[in-house]
SELO-682258 format. One line per 3 residues: number of its first residue (from 1); for each residue x, y, z of N, C-alpha, C. Coordinates in pm, whole numbers. Layout:
// SELO-682258
NUM) X,Y,Z,X,Y,Z,X,Y,Z  ...
//
This chain:
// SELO-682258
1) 85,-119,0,0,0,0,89,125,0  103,202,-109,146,331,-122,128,469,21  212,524,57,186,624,144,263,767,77
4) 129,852,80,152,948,67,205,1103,202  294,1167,156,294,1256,298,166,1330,357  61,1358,251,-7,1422,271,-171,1316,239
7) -274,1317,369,-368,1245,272,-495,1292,319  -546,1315,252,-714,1369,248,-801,1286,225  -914,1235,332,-1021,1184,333,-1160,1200,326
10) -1211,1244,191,-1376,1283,175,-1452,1200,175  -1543,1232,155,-1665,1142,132,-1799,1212,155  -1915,1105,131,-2062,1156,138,-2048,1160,272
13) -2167,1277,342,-2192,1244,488,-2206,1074,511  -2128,1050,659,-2158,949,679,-2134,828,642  -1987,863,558,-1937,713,443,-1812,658,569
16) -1801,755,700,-1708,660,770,-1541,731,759  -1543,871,712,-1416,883,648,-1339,915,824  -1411,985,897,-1318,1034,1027,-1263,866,1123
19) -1343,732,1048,-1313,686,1173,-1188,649,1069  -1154,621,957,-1057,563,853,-940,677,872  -971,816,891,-871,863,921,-778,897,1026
22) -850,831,1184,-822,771,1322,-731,663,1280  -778,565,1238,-684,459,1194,-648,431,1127  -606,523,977,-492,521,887,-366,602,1013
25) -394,703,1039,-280,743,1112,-259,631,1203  -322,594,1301,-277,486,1387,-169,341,1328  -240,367,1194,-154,217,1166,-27,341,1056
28) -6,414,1028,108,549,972,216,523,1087  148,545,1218,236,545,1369,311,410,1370  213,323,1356,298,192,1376,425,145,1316
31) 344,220,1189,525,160,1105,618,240,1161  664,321,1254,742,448,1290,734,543,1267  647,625,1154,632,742,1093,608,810,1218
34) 654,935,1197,558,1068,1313,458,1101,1181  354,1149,1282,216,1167,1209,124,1281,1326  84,1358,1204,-10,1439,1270,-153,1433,1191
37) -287,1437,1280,-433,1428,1248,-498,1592,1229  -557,1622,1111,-611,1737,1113,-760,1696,1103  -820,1758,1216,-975,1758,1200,-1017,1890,1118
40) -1082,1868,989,-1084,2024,879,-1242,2017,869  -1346,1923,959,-1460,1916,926,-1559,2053,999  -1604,2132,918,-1708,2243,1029,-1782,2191,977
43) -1853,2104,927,-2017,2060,868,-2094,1970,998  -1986,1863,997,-2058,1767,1090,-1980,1790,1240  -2076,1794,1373,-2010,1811,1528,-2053,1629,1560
46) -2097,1554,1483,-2166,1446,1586,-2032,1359,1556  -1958,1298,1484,-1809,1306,1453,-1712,1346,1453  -1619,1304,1545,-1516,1392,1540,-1357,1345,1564
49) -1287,1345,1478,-1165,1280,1531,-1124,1323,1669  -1164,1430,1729,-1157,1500,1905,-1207,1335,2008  -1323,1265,1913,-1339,1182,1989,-1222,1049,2001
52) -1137,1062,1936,-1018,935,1957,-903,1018,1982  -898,1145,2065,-768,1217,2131,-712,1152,2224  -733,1051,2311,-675,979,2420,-613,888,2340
55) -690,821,2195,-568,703,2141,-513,775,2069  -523,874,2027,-398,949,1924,-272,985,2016  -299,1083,2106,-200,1129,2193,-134,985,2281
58) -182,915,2319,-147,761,2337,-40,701,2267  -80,710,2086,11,671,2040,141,777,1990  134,893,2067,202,1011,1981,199,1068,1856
61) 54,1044,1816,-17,1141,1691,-66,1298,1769  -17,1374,1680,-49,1505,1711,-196,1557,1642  -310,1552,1765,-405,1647,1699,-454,1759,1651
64) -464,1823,1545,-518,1950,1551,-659,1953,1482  -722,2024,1590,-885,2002,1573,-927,2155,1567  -1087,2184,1574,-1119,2329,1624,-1141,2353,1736
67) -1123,2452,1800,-1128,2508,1933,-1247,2475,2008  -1381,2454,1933,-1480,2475,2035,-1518,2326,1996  -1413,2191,1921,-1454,2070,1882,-1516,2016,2011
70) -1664,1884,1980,-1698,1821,2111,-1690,1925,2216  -1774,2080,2228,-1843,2175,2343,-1941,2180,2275  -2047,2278,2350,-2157,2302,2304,-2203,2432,2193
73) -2081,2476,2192,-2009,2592,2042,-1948,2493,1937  -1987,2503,1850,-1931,2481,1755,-1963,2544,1635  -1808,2592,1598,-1821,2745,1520,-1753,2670,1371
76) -1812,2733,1269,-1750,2706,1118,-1624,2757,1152  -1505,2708,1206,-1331,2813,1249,-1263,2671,1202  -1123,2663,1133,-1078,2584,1119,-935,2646,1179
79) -869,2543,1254,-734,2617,1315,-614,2657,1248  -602,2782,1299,-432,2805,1240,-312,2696,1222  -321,2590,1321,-181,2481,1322,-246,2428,1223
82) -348,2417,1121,-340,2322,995,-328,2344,882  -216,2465,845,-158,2506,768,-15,2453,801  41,2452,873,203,2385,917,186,2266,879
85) 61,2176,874,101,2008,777,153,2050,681  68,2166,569,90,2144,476,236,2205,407  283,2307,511,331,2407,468,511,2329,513
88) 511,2298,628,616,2196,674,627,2067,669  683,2030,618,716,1941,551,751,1756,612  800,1798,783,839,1648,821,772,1592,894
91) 628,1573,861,558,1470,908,460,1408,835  396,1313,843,280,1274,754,149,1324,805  103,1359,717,-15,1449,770,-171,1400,712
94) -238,1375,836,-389,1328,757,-501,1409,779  -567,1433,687,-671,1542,682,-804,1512,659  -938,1500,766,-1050,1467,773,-1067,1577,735
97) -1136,1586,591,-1233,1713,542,-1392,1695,550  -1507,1788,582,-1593,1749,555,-1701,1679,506  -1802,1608,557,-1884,1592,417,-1935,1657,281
100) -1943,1610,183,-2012,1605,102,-1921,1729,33  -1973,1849,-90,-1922,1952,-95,-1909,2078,0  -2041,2070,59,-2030,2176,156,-1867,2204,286
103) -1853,2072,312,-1702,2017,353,-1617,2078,320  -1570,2072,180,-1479,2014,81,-1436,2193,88  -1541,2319,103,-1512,2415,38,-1417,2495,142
106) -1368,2401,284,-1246,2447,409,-1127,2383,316  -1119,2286,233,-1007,2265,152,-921,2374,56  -988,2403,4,-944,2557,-139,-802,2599,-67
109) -838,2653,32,-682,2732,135,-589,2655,148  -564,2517,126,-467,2408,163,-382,2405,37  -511,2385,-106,-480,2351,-251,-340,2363,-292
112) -295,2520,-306,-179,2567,-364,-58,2522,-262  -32,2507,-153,25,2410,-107,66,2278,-141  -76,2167,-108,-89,2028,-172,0,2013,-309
115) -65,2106,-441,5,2081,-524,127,2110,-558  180,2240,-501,291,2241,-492,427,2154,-460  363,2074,-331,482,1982,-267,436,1828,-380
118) 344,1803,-410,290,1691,-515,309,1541,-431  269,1556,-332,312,1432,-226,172,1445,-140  42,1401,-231,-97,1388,-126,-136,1265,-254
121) -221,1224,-137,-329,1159,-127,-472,1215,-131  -528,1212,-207,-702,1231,-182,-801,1128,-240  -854,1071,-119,-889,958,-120,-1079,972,-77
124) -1150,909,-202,-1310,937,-179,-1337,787,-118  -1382,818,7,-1384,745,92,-1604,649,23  -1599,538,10,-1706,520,-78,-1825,400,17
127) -1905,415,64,-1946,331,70,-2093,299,20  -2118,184,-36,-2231,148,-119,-2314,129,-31  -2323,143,88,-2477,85,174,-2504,213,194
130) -2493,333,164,-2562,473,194,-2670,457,111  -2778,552,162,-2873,530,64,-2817,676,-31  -2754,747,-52,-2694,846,-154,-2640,819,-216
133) -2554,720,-193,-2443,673,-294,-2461,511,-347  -2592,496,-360,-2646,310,-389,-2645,297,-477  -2570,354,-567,-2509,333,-715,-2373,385,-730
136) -2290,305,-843,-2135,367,-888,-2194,559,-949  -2296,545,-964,-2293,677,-1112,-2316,795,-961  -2445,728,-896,-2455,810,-730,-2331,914,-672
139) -2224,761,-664,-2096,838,-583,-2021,872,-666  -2039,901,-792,-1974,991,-911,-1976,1116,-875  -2107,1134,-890,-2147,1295,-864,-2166,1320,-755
142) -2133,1256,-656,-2080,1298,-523,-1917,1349,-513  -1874,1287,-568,-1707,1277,-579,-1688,1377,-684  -1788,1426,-749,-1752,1503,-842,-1790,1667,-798
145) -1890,1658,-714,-1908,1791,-648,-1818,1821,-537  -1783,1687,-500,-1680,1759,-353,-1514,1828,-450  -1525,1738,-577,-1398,1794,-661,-1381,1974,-690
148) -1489,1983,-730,-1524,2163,-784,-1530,2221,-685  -1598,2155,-545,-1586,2217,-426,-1460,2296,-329  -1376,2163,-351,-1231,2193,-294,-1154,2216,-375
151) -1164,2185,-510,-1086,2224,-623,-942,2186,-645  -960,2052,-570,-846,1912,-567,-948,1804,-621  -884,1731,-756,-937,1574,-809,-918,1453,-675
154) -973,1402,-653,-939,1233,-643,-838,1177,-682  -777,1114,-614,-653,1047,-627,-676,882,-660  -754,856,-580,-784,776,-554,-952,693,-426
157) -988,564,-441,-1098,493,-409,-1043,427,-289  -1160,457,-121,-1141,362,-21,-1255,298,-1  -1259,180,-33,-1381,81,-3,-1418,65,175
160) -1523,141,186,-1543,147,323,-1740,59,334  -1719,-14,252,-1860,-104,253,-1922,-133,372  -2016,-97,416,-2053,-156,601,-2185,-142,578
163) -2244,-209,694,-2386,-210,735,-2388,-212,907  -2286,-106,969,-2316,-73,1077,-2205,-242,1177  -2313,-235,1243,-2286,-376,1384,-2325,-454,1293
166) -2376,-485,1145,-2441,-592,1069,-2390,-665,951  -2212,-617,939,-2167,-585,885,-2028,-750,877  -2094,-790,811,-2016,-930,778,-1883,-940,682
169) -1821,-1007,658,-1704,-1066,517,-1783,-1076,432  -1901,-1103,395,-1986,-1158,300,-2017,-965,258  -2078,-900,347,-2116,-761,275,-1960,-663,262
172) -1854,-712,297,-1807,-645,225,-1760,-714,104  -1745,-845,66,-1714,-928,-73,-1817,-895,-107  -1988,-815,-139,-2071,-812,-199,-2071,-692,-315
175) -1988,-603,-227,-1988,-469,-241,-1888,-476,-400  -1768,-567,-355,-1669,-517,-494,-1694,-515,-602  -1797,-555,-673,-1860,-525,-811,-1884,-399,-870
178) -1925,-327,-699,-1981,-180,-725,-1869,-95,-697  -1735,-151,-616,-1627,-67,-588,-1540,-66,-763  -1562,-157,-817,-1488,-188,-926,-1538,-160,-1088
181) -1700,-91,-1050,-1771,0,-1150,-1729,104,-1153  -1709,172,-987,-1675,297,-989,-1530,311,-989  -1461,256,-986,-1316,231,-1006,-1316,301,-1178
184) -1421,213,-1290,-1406,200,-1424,-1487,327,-1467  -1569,403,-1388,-1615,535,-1484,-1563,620,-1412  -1461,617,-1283,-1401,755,-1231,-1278,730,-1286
187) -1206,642,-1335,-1042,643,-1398,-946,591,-1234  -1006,557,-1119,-938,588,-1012,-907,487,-952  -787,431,-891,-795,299,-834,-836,250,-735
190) -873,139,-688,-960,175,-528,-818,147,-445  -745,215,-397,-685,182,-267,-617,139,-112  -752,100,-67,-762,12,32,-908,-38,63
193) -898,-112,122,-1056,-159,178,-1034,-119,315  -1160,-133,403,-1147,-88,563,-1275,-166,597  -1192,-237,733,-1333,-318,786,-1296,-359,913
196) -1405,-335,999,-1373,-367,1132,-1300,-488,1182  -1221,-485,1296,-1123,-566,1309,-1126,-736,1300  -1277,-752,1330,-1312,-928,1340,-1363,-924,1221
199) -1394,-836,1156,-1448,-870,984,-1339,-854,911  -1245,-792,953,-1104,-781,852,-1052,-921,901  -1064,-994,986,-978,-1073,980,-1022,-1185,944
202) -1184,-1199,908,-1236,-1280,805,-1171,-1311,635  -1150,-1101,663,-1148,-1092,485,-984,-1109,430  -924,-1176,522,-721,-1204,504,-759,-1272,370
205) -669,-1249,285,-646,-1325,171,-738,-1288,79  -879,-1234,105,-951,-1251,-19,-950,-1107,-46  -889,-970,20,-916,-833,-44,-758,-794,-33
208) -745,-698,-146,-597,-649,-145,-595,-498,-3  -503,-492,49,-454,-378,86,-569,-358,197  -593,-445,288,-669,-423,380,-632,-393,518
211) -723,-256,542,-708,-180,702,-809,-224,822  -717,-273,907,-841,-347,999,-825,-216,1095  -1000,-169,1147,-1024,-86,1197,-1089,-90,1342
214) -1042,-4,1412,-1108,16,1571,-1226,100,1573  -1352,120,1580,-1426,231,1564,-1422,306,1641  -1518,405,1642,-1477,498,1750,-1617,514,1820
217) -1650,522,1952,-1763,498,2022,-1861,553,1951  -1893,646,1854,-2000,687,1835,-2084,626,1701  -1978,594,1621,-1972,554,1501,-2131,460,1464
220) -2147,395,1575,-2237,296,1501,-2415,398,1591  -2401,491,1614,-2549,587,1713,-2593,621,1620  -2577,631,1480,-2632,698,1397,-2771,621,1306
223) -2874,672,1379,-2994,551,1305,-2984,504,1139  -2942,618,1073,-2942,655,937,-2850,509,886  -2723,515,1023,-2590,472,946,-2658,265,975
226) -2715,287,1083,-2813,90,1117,-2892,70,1001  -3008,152,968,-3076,101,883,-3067,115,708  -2895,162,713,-2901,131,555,-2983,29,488
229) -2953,14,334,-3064,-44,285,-2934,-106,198  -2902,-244,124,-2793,-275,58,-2793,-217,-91  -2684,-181,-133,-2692,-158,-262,-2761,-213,-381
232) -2820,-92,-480,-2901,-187,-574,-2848,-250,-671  -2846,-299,-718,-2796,-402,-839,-2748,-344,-917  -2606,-375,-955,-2567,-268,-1083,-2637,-250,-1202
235) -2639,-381,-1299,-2734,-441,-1457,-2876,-489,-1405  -2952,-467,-1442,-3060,-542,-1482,-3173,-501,-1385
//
């Protein structure tokens, strides 16, 4: 699996990108890297990488979040220290951006940076059990508005397939048909898969480049995120 210095994690509300970007850095740390976490989301407060600060600082990941993250303020402010990922250079730096486009539009200020140093990652974090994105063409034009939004392309596809606590080896082997449509009309490769830690260790051998994940307490409260509905059929 390729590592970039710099990596950006979008997605539709709710595709899972803050808990993937908790534990891409966590497993960044492991190999020895120093690594710092930027929380860049003002859209969504019910998520928050603020909520895995005891295992980041634990493992010596440096957080930078917003000031009033997890209080009962929470202000559209994104912090001054998350310009030094981009701007300095010796650490690996991961960046939870918002949902959807509305998200995407705290990115623009980073851009001329990013491309400058040419060492990121931006990764559309995808999952087919949303009911928004229950088609490849769906999370097209999802991925395609957060693009114009932040006004950084896609780099690349993270298969984040789930159905919550319901969430088997079988639904995420169901999913790759639809990870591998949208693979073929976005030009983009899918990257990694991500699946909770007793379902990743179902899925050894049968998926490439797989991140076994810790969630983060809140992750599964979301009614929306239990009663997905499975993806519809690609043909026919």
């Amino acid at each position: 699996m390729e590592h970039k210095r710099v990596t950006l994690f979008a997605g539709h509300y709710g595709s899972g990108k803050t808990n993937i970007a908790v534990n891409y850095a966590l497993y960044l740390r492991s190999l020895g890297k120093e690594v710092a976490v930027a929380d860049l989301d003002i859209v969504n407060p019910y998520f928050r990488t603020k909520d895995s600060e005891d295992d980041l600082a634990a493992a010596g990941i440096r957080l930078i979040s917003p000031q009033f993250a997890n209080s009962n303020v929470d202000l559209p402010a994104l912090p001054a220290e998350a310009y030094g990922l981009v701007e300095n250079r010796g650490a690996y730096a991961i960046m939870d951006i918002g949902g959807d486009d509305r998200g995407a539009y705290a990115l623009g200020r980073y851009v001329p940076y990013l491309k400058e140093e040419n060492d990121y990652q931006m990764a559309f974090v995808a999952n087919p059990y949303r009911p928004l994105t229950a088609t490849p063409q769906e999370a097209l034009e999802v991925m395609r508005e957060i693009e114009e939004a932040g006004h950084l392309p896609f780099t690349a596809i993270v298969n984040n397939a789930n159905l919550g606590p319901e969430t088997t080896a079988k639904t995420v082997l169901d999913a790759l048909p639809y990870l591998a449509e949208l693979s073929a009309i976005s030009g983009l490769p899918v990257w990694m898969t991500t699946a909770e830690e007793t379902v990743a260790a179902e899925l050894q051998g049968k998926v490439e480049n797989l991140l076994p994940m810790r969630l983060q307490k809140k992750y599964f409260d979301l009614p929306e995120q239990r009663r997905a509905p499975p993806p519809r059929p690609l043909f026919g």
